[in-house]
Steps between C-alpha positions, in 0.01 A plus 500: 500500500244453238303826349216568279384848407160583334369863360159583398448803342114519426319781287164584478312769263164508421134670553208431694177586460178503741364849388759685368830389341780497691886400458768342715853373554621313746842336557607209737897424533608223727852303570422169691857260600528162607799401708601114593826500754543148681223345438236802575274702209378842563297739283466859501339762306578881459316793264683647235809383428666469829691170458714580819193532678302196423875319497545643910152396544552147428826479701308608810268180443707263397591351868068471582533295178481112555765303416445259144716390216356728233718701216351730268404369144745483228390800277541599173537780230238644357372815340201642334315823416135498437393848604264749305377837541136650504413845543292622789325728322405295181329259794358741614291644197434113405368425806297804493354415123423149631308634804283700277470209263324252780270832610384492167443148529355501872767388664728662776880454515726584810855380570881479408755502216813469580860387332752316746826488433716217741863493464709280734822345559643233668864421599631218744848358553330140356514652191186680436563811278166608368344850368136475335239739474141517336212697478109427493147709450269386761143600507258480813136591369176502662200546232199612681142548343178234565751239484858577660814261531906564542724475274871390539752468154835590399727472204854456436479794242323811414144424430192744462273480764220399369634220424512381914089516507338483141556086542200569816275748372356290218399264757299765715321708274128515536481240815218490753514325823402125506411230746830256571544186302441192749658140509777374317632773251789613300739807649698723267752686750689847317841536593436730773279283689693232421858590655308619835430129567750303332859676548548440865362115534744415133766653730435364820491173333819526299721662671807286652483630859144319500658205504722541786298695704188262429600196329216340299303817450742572200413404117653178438658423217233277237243563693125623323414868594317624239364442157677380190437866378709693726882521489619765795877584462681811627690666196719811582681476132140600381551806314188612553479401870449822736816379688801382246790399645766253438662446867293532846557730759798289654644504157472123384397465155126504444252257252187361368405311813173228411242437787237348373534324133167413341343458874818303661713642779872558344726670773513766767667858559799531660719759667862427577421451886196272499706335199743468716320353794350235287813410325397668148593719265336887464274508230597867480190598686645722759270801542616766719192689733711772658791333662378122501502247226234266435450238230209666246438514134594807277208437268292242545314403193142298395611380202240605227292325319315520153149653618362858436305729756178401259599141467540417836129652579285357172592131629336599856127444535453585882787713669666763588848753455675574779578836432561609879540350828503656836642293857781338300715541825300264718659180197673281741837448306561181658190335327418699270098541626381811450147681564473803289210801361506476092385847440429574254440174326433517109239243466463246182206356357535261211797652397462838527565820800088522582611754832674556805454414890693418838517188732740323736715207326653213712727286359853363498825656254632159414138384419488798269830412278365124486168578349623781280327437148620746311819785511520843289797587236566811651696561803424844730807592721525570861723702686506439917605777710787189652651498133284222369385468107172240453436421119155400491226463263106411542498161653165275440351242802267392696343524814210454709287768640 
């Protein structure tokens, strides 16, 4: 019999604040196994640390299991440590200067600080004998006032707070509302706008079981999907990425995977399995959502470019900046078409932020990378509740309204 374990031990500490400050801690502890005994795979998952459990579990499944010639991934060693510590209550008297900071300024400020800490394991008689662990600061913001818009960051280290929202509030200041630019214009999306529409389509499109579940829907290899500006590659050895690992979450050794090199399709994701059913090798993309294992990147990465904030808007005579988008969940990943509210919308006359306004934006993801004219130097981090990490910075294009 073949076995895999996996442990998650995940710790959260942090404040919130919509009034009053007010801490929390929260733990989540889970054991999943995978079993493989002639020719049938089951999965199980367990809280805590109750190996025997989620082990009995996947015994009692193992005969509804169909029958397929699939063996666990030959794993490998690997260890690393990048954990920090933050104190609750120094968050909690920053995040309480910052809040009277914006007041001062006319702004309003609501939301959540928090430090994760994920440490896992993963052990399989194919070899995989894995411990890693690292922590992240996430921040989830909304700034309120004439003009309001959320905020999603994170960092790999201890950062002051400020630092998540100062980038923004230079671009707000003083703004009235405005009537919407018409015709053909030039976009700047923010990170946070920006991963709403683009994660799940990049994904969809990249991931291995794509191919074999619809064959010709998947990126092929040489083929044009975006401009000569963007590179999109999925980098878990990033340092600074929210998620740093060196093996997946079935143990196989994890690396810089390239998607899209200066606008050409490179390769897909791949778990063992839908490796396996396709006759390829694991990319190490195995991600593990409670007990199953899809293909998935760790961080997923727009490469940057050489452009600031200020640059990117003085060479814009009619647009806009994306700086928040509402409806992303009606994007139909398959396509990439998406019908969205930009709200609010910065907008940009002859190079400069003249004020602010809402309006529906059609449009299509993969038209959006191939008409990109200009990308920022500075990557913003993401953190996903699934145990995703986006690096992302302001992305320039253009689109019809």
């Amino acid at each position: 019999m073949e076995r895999e374990v996996y442990r998650l031990r995940e710790e959260r500490t942090g404040v919130s604040f919509e009034g009053s400050i007010k801490p929390f801690a929260r733990v989540r502890e889970f054991t999943a196994a995978r079993l493989i005994e002639n020719g049938r795979m089951s999965s199980a998952l367990a809280e805590g640390k109750d190996e025997e459990g989620a082990l009995r579990l996947a015994r009692e499944t193992l005969r509804f299991s169909k029958e397929e010639d699939y063996h666990l991934p030959t794993g490998c060693r690997a260890r690393w440590d990048r954990t920090f510590e933050v104190e609750v209550e120094d968050l909690a008297g920053e995040l309480s200067a910052l809040v009277g900071e914006l007041e001062k300024r006319g702004f309003s400020l609501s939301g959540t600080v928090e430090l994760i800490t994920r440490r896992f394991s993963v052990e399989s008689t194919a070899g995989a004998d894995v411990e890693g662990s690292y922590s992240l600061m996430k921040a989830e913001f909304e700034i309120g006032g004439e003009l309001s818009f959320s905020l999603s960051a994170g960092s790999a280290s201890r950062v002051e707070l400020s630092g998540f929202i100062n980038p923004y509030l230079w671009l707000i200041e003083g703004l009235g509302e405005a009537n919407p630019p018409k015709g053909n214009v030039e976009t700047i999306f923010a990170p946070t706008p920006l991963y709403s529409i683009l994660l799940v389509p990049v994904l969809w499109k990249f991931r291995g079981s794509t191919a074999l579940k619809s064959p010709g829907m998947e990126a092929k290899e040489g083929e044009t999907l975006a401009s000569s500006l963007v590179t999109i590659l999925d980098d878990p050895l990033d340092e600074n990425s929210l998620r740093y690992v060196k093996a997946d979450d079935e143990g196989v050794r994890a690396g810089k995977n390239v998607l899209i090199e200066d606008g050409i399709a490179k390769g897909l994701l791949w778990d063992s399995h839908s490796a396996w059913k396709a006759g390829r090798e694991s990319t190490g993309n195995g991600i593990r959502i409670e007990e199953k294992i899809i293909a998935g990147s760790h961080n997923l990465t727009l490469v940057p470019g050489n452009r600031t904030p200020e640059g990117l808007i003085s060479e814009i005579d009619k647009g806009f900046i994306a700086l928040g988008i509402r409806g992303a969940n009606a994007l139909d990943p398959t396509t990439g078409d998406f019908s969205v509210v930009v709200t609010p919308a910065l907008l940009i006359e002859r190079g400069e932020v003249r004020g602010f306004s809402s309006f529906e934006l059609r449009g299509n993801v993969w038209g959006l990378l191939k008409n990109a004219t200009g990308i920022g130097r500075e990557l913003t981090r993401v953190w996903l509740e699934e145990g995703l990490s986006l690096s992302l910075p302001f992305l320039r294009t253009e689109v019809m309204l």
